[in-house]
GUFI-660277 format. One record per residue (C-alpha): residue in three letters; z negated, x, y. Coordinates in steps of 0.001 Angstrom, whole numbers, plus 500000, padded with zeros to 6 digits. Example, Ala and Ser with C-alpha at 12.3 -4.5 7.8 and 13.67 -1.06 7.14 Angstrom:
<atoms>
("ALA"; (492200; 512300; 495500))
("SER"; (492860; 513670; 498940))
</atoms>
This chain:
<atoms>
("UNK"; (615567; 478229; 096391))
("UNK"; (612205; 480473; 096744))
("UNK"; (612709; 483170; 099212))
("UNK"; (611174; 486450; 097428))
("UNK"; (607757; 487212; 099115))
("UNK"; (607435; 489525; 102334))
("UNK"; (606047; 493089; 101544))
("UNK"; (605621; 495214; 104396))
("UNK"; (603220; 497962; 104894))
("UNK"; (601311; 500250; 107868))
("UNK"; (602302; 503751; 107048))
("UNK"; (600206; 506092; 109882))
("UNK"; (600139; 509905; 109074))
("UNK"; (596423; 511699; 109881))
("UNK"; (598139; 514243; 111970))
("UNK"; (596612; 513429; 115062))
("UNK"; (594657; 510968; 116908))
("UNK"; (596520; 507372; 117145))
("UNK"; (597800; 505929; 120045))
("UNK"; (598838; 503166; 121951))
("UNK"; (602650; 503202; 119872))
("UNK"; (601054; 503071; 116744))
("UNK"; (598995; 499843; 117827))
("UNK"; (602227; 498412; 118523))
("UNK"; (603373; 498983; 115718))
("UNK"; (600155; 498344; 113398))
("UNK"; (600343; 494423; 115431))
("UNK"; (603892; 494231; 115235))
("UNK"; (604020; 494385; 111638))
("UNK"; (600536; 493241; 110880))
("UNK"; (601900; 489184; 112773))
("UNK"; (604976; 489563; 110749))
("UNK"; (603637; 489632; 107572))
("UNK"; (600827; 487273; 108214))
("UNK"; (603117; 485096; 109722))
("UNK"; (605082; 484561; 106882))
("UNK"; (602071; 484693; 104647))
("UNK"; (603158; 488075; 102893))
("UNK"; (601363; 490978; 101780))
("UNK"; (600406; 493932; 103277))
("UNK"; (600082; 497646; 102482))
("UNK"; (597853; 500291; 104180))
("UNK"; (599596; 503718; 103225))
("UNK"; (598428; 506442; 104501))
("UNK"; (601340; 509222; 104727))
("UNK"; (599491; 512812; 104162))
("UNK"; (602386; 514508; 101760))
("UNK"; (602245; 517074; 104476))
("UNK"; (599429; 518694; 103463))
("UNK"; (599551; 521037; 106161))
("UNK"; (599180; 518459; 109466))
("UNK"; (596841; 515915; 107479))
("UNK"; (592973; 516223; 108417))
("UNK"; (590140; 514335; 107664))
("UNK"; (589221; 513593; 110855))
("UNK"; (592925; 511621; 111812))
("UNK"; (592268; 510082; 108604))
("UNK"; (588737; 508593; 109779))
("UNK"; (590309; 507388; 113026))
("UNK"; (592963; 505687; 111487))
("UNK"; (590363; 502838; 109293))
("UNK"; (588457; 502936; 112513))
("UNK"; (591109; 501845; 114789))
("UNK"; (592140; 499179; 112094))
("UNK"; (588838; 497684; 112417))
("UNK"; (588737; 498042; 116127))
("UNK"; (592005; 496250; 116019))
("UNK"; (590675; 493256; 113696))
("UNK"; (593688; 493800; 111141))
("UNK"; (592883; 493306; 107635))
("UNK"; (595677; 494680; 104583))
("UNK"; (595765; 493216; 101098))
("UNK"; (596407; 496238; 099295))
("UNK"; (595520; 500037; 099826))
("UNK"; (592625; 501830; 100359))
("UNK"; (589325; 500165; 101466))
("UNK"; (587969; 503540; 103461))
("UNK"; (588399; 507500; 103501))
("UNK"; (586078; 507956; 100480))
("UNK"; (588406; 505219; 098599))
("UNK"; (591800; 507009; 099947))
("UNK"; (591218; 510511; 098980))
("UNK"; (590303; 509163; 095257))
("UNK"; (592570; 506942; 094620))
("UNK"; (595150; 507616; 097326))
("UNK"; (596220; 510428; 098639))
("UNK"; (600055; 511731; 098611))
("UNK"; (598599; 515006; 098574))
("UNK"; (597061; 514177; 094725))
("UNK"; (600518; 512900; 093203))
("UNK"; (603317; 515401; 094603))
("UNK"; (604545; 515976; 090867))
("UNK"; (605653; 512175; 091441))
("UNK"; (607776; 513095; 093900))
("UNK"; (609100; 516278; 092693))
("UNK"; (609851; 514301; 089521))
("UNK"; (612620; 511910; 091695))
("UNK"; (614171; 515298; 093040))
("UNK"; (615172; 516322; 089724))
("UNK"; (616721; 513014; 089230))
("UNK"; (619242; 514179; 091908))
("UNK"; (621983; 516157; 090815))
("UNK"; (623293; 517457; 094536))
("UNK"; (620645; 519187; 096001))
("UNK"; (619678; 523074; 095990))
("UNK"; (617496; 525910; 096890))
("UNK"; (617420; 527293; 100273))
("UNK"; (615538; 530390; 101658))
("UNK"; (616181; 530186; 105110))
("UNK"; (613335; 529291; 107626))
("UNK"; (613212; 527463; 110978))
("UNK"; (613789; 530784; 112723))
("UNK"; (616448; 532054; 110719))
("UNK"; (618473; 528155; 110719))
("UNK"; (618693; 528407; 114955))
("UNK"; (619718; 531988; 114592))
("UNK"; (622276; 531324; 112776))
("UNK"; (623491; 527585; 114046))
("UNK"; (621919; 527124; 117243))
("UNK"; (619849; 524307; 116545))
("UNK"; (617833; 523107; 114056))
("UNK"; (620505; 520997; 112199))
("UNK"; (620844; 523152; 109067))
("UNK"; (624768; 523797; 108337))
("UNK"; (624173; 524559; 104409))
("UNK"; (625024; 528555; 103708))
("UNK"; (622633; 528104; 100691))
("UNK"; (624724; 525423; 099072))
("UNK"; (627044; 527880; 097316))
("UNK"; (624142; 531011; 096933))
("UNK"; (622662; 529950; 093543))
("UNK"; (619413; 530406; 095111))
("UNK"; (616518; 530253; 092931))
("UNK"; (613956; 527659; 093336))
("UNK"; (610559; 529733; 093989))
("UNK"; (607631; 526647; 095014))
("UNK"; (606249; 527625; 097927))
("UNK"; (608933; 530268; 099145))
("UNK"; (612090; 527955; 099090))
("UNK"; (612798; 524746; 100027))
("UNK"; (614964; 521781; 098208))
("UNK"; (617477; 520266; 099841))
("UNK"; (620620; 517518; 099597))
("UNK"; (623794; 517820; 100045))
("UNK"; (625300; 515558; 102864))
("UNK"; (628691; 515281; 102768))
("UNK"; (629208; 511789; 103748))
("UNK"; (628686; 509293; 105773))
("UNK"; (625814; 506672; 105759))
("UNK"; (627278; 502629; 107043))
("UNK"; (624717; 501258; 109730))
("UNK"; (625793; 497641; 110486))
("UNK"; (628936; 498000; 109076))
("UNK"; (629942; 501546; 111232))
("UNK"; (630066; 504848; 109709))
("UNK"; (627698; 507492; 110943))
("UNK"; (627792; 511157; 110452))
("UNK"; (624754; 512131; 108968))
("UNK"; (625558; 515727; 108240))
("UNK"; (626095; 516083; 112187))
("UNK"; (623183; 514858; 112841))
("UNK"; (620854; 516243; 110135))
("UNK"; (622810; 518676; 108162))
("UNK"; (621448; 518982; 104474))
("UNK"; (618109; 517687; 104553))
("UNK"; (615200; 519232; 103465))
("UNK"; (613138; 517171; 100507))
("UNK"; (611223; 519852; 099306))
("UNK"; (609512; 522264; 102017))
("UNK"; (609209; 525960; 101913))
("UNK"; (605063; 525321; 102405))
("UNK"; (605477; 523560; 098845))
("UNK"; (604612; 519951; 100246))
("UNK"; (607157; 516968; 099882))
("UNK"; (609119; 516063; 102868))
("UNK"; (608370; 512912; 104906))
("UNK"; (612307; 511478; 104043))
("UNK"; (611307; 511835; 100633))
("UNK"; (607415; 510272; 100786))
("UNK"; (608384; 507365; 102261))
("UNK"; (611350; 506262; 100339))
("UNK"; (609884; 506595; 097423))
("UNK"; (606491; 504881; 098352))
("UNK"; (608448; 502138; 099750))
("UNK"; (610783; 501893; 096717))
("UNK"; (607780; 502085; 094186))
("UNK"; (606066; 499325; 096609))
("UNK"; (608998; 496729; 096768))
("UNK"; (608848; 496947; 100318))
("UNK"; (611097; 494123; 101785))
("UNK"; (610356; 494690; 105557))
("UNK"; (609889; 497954; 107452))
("UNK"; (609063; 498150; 111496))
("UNK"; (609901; 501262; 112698))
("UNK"; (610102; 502867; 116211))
("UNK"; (613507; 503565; 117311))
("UNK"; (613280; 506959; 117483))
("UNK"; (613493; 506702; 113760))
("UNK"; (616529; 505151; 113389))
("UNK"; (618051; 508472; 112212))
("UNK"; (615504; 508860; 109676))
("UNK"; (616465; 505621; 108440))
("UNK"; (619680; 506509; 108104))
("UNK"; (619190; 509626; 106129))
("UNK"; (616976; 507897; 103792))
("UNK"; (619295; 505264; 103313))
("UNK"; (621954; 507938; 102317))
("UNK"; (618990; 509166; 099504))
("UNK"; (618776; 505758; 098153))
("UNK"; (621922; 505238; 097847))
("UNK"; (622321; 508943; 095962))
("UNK"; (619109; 507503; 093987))
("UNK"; (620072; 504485; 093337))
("UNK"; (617243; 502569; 094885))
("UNK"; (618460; 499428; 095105))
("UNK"; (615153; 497571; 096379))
("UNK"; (614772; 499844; 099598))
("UNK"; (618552; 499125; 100391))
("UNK"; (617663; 495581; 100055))
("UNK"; (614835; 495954; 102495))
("UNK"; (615077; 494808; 106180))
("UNK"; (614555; 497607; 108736))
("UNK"; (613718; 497058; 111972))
("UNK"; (613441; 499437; 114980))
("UNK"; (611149; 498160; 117936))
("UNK"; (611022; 499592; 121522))
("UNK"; (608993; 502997; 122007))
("UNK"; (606326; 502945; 124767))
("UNK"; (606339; 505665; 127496))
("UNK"; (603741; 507384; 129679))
("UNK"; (604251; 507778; 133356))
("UNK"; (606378; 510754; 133037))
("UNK"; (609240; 508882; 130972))
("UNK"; (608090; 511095; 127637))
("UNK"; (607729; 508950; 124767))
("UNK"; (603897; 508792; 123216))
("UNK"; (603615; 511066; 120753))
("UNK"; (600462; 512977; 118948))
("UNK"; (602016; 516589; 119252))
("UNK"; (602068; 515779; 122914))
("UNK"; (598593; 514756; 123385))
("UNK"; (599354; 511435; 124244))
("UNK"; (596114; 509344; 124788))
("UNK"; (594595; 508050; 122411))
("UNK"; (593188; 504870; 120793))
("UNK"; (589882; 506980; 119918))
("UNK"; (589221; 507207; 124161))
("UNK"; (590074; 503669; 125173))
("UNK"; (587574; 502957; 121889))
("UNK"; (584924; 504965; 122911))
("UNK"; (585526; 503935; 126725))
("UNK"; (584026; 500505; 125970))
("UNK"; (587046; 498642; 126190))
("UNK"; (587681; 496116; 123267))
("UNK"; (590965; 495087; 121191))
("UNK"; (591822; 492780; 124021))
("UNK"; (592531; 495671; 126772))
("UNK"; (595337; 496788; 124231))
("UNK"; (596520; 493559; 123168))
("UNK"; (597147; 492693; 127034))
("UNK"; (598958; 496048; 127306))
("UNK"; (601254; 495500; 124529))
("UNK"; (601855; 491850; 125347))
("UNK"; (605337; 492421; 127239))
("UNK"; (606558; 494420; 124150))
("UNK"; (605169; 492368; 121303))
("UNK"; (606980; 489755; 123368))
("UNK"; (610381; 491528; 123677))
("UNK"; (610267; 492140; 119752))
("UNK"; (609429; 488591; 118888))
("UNK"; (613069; 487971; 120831))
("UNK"; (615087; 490156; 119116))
("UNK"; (613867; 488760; 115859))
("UNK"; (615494; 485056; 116861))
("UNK"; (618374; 484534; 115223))
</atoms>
């Protein structure tokens, strides 16, 4: 019988310089796919309109062709991306799939106002029963979580971990949990590589497909590789400076300095992919 054909896709957002976790990621999937002579996506995830620049965008087709790794389908440069594109162009799209959803609702409250009142920032849902008005741009949209999500056959408790989850921002941009599914639903996405310090955001988009009924994105294979560190144990991140691609670039070094670094976890992953 013929397998169905591997889709998988590099999904970087421009909100900061890259570094050496997304090449991990970028090679990790990019061998995958070519390995099993699939196709791949270049998707550029700038729904939030208010961390996206130009300049992240730039780096990211740079560092792709630093790299060496080509993508079938997507954008061929920044001119290309922001005209044919961008999240940022088609947010009715995804406003459209929250209207499909018949448990969600309105809520006012903001960051400072949610840790106030719970302690944290896992929202515990006192708009669900207000009848608050949907204003764009002054509340958000959120869904109701009030079960669990399976993950490997054991139940996890989303709403402790997330609370009601915000789809709809109060700065009028879609949320990432929403972007993605649907991109990757629209897409046919069969295989997604993720760092494991998404897993929960797996999970709670997951619980939207299955509210959504998106039956190809519960079909797809996730996958959550190993997250590189710096010398202080803190996980790379952009919003902590981590450095970045752009200095070892402009340092002189080629693709090779990276590919050596990365060798012990691009071995590590190829292991826990044997059956």
């Amino acid at each position: 019988m013929e397998q169905n054909p591997v889709i998988s896709r590099l999904a970087p957002t421009p909100s900061g310089y890259l570094h050496l976790g997304n090449a991990l990621n970028f090679l990790i999937t990019w061998q995958f796919v070519r390995q099993h002579r699939g196709k791949l996506i270049l998707r550029i995830d700038d729904g939030d309109s208010t961390r996206s620049r130009p300049q992240f965008v730039e780096d990211i087709f740079r560092t792709l062709e630093w790299l060496e790794l080509d993508w079938d389908l997507g954008p061929s440069g920044p001119d290309d991306f922001y005209t044919n594109y961008s999240q940022n162009s088609h947010s009715e799209k995804y406003f459209a799939v929250i209207e499909h959803l018949e448990r969600t609702y309105s809520c006012k409250c903001s960051r400072k106002i949610i840790r106030k009142t719970f302690g944290s920032t896992i929202y515990g849902g006192s708009c669900r029963d207000k009848m608050v008005p949907f204003v764009k741009g002054r509340t958000a949209k959120r869904v109701i979580v009030d079960r669990p999500v399976y993950d490997a056959g054991s139940a996890f408790d989303l709403a402790r971990a997330m609370g009601d989850f915000v789809l709809w921002t109060r700065d009028d941009t879609p949320a990432y949990q929403l972007v993605s599914l649907v991109e990757d639903e629209t897409h046919g996405v069969t295989h997604i590589f993720r760092g494991e310090d998404l897993h929960t955001s797996t999970l709670a988009q997951k619980y939207l497909a299955e509210e959504l009924d998106f039956s190809q994105f519960l079909q797809a294979q996730v996958v959550h590789h190993e997250l590189i560190y710096g010398p202080d144990g803190i996980k790379l991140t952009k919003s902590a400076g981590a450095a970045s691609l752009r200095d070892i670039r402009e340092s002189g070094k080629d693709k090779s300095y990276v590919i050596d670094l990365l060798c012990p976890y691009l071995d590590r992953f190829r292991e826990k992919l044997l059956p």
